[in-house]
C-alpha positions in Angstrom: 91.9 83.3 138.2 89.2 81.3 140.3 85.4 81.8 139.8 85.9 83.6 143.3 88.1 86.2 142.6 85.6 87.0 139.3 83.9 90.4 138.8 80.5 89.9 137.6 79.1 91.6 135.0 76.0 93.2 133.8 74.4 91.3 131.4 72.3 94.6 129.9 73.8 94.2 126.5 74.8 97.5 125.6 76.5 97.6 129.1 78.3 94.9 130.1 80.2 96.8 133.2 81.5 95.2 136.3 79.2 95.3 139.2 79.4 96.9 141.9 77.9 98.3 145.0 73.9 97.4 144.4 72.6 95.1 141.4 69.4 93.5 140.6 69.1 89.8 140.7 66.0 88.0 138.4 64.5 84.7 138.6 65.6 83.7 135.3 69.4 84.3 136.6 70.2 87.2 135.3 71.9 90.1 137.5 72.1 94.1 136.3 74.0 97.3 137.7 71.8 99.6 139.7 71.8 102.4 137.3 69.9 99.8 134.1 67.8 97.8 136.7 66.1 100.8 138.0 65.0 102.1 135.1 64.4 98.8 133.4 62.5 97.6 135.9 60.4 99.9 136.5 58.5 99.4 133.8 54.9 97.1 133.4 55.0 94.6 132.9 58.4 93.6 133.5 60.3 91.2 130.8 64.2 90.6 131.8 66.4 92.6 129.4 69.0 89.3 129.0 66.3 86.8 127.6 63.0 88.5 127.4 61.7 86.2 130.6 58.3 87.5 131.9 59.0 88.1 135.9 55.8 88.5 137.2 56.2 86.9 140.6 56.9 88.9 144.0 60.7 87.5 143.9 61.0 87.2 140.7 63.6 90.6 140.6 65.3 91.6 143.8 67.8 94.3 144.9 70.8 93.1 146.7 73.9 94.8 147.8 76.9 92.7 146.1 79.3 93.5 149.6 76.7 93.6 152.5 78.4 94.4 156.2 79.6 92.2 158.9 76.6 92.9 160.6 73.9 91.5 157.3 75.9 88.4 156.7 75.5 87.2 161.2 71.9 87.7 160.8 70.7 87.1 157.3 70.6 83.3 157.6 69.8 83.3 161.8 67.0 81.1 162.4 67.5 79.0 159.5 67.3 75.1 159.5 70.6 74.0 158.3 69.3 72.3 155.5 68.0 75.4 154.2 71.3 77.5 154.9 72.5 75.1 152.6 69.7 74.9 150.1 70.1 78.7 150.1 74.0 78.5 149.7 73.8 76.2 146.9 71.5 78.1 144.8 74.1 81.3 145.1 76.8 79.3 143.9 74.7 77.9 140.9 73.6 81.1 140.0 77.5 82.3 140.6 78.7 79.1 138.3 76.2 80.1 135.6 77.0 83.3 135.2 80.3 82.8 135.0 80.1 80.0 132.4 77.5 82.3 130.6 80.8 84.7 130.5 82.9 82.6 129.2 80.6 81.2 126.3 80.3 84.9 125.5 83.9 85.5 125.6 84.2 81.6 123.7 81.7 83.7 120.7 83.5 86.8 120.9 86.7 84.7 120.1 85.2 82.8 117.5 84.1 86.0 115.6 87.4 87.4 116.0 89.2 84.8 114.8 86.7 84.3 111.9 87.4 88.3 111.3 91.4 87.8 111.5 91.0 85.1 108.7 88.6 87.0 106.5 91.5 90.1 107.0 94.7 87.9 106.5 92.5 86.3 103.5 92.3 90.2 102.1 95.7 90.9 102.9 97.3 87.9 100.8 94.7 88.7 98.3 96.3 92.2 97.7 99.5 90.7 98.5 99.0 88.7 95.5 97.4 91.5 93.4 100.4 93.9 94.4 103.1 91.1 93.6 101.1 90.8 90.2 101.3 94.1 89.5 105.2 94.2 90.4 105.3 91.8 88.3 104.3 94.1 85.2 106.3 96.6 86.6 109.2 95.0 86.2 108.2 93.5 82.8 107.5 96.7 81.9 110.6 98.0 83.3 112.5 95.1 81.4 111.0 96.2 78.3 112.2 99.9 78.7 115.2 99.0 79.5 115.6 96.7 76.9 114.2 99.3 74.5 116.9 101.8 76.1 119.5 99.8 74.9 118.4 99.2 71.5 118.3 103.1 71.8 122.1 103.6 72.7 123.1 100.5 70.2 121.0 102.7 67.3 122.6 106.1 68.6 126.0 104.5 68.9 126.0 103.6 65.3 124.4 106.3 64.0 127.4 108.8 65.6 130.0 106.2 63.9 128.1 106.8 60.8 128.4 110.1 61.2 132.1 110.5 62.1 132.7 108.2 58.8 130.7 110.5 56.9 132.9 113.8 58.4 136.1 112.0 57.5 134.9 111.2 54.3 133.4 115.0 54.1 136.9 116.3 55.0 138.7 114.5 52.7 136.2 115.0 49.7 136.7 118.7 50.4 140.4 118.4 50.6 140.5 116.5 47.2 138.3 119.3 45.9 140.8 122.2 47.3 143.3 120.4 45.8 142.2 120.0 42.4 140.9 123.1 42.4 144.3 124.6 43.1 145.7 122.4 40.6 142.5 123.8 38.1 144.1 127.5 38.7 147.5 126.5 38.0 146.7 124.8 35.1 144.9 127.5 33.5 147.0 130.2 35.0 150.1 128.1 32.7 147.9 128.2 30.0 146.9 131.5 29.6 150.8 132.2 30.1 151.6 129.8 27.4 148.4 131.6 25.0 149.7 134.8 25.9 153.1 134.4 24.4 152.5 132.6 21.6 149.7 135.0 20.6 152.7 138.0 21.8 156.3 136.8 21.0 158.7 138.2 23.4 159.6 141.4 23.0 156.0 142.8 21.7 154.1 143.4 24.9 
């Protein structure tokens, strides 16, 4: 886009809106919407709300209309000595040029800080990045650990119900030793009170 086809803007700080329609033009080439300049200056004295420049002269602030008619732009300049037309002419275009360099230094500054912001963000961001890998890190340490521990766990349990089987077989086969002496322990003395009883009664007597 050409300096020709810019907007300008108004450079009351907490405004910064495109101009249209009427604006107010100071000495110290600065240029304001309607709405701010007629309230700002209005005031006594009158200091220019860009860069605090006293404007105490007649011309020092004027009210121009940013798209006169057809009929303005024939007769403003009438009359005039061409050297003037052009002195005239050339001042507009300076004042044109500097505020749209004074736009782009702004827009420079306002790239600057945002690119010192994105650095100061991405600077957090791998900052917690890093603090959130190290504490992945001891989650998975951790998670290592338990698992590790799990095992050990399943390796104790495994051997322990092993143990435990071992000790039912021997269990079971303790007891079935003991119900088989013990059957043999009845028979025995079952014979033997048989073999008491008959010598004690000879056959025949009981």
């Amino acid at each position: 886009m050409s300096m020709y086809d810019y907007s300008l803007i108004c450079n009351f700080p907490k405004c910064r809106g495109k101009l249209s329609g009427f604006a107010w033009v100071t000495a110290c080439s600065h240029i304001f919407c309607d709405r701010h300049g007629s309230g700002e200056f209005s005031r006594t004295p009158t200091i220019c709300p860009a860069c605090s420049s006293a404007l105490s002269g007649k011309l020092d602030i004027v009210r121009t209309e940013l798209a006169p008619s057809e009929q303005y732009k024939a007769m403003v300049l009438v009359g005039l000595r061409p050297e003037t037309v052009l002195d005239i002419s050339h001042r507009a275009l300076a004042f044109w040029t500097y505020q749209v360099n004074q736009e782009r230094l702004l827009m420079e500054y306002s790239l600057s800080r945002a690119e010192v912001q994105v650095g100061q963000i991405e600077k957090v961001m791998v900052q917690q990045n890093q603090s959130k890998e190290l504490e992945l890190n001891a989650l998975r340490e951790e998670i290592a650990s338990l698992n590790k521990r799990l095992e050990e766990y399943k390796r104790k349990y495994s051997e322990v119900s092993e143990l435990l089987v071992k000790r039912n077989r021997q269990y079971q086969k303790l007891q079935g030793l003991f119900e088989t002496m013990r059957l043999r322990t009845m028979e025995a003395a079952e014979k033997e009170g048989l073999n008491l009883a008959a010598n004690i009664f000879p056959t025949g007597e009981w």
